[in-house]
C-alpha positions as a printed Julia matrix, in Angstrom:
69×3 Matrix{Float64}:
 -28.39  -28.61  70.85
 -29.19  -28.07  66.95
 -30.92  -29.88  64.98
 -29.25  -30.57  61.62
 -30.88  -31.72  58.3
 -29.58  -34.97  57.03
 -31.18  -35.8   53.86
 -33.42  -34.32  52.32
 -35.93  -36.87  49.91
 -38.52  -36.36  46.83
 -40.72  -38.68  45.55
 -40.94  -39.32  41.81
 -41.31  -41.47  38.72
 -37.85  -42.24  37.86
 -35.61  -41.97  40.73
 -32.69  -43.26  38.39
 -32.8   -40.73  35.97
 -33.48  -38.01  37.94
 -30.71  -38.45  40.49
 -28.15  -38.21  37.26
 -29.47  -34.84  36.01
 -29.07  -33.58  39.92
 -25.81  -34.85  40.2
 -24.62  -33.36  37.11
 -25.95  -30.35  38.54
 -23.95  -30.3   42.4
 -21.99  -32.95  42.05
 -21.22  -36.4   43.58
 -21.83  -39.91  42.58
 -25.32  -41.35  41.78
 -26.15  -44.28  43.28
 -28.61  -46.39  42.8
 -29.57  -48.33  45.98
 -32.52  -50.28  44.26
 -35.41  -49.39  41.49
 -36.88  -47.23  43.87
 -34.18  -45.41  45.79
 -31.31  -43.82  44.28
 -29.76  -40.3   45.9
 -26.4   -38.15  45.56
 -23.86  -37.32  48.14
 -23.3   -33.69  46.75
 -19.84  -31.95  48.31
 -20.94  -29.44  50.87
 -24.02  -30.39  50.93
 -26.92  -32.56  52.48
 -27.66  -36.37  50.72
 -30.4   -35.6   48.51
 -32.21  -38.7   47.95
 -34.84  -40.03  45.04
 -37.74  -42.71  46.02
 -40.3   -43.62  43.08
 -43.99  -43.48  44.01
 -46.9   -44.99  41.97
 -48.27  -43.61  38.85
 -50.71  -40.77  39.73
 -50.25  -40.76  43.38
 -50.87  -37.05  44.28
 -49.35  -35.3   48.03
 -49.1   -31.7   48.85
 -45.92  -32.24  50.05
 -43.68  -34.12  48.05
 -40.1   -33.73  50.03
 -39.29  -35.3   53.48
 -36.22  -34.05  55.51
 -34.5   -36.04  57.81
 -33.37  -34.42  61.17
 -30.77  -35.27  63.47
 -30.9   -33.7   67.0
């Protein structure tokens, strides 16, 4: 069995806003599921998803990737 990624998610400021310029970019529909979660459908590709995080809030790794086995 393979594991296959689903979604892949970045935290930012403005999830709105940025999930516009990266659909404009691969394609797909924005949509905004609330303030703080918007992501894109892109054709041929994984969901690619948008969650807003605090002011200042500092991680090393700022993506998460969703698996399915």
């Amino acid at each position: 069995m393979r594991a296959r990624i689903e979604e892949i998610v970045f935290d930012c400021h403005d999830p709105a806003r940025l999930v516009r310029f990266w659909a404009a970019l691969l394609g797909g529909d924005p949509v905004d599921r609330s303030e703080d979660w918007s992501y894109i459908d892109p054709p041929g590709f994984v969901r690619v998803a948008f969650q807003r995080v605090p002011d200042g809030t500092c991680v090393r790794d700022v993506t998460r990737r969703t698996l399915a086995v």
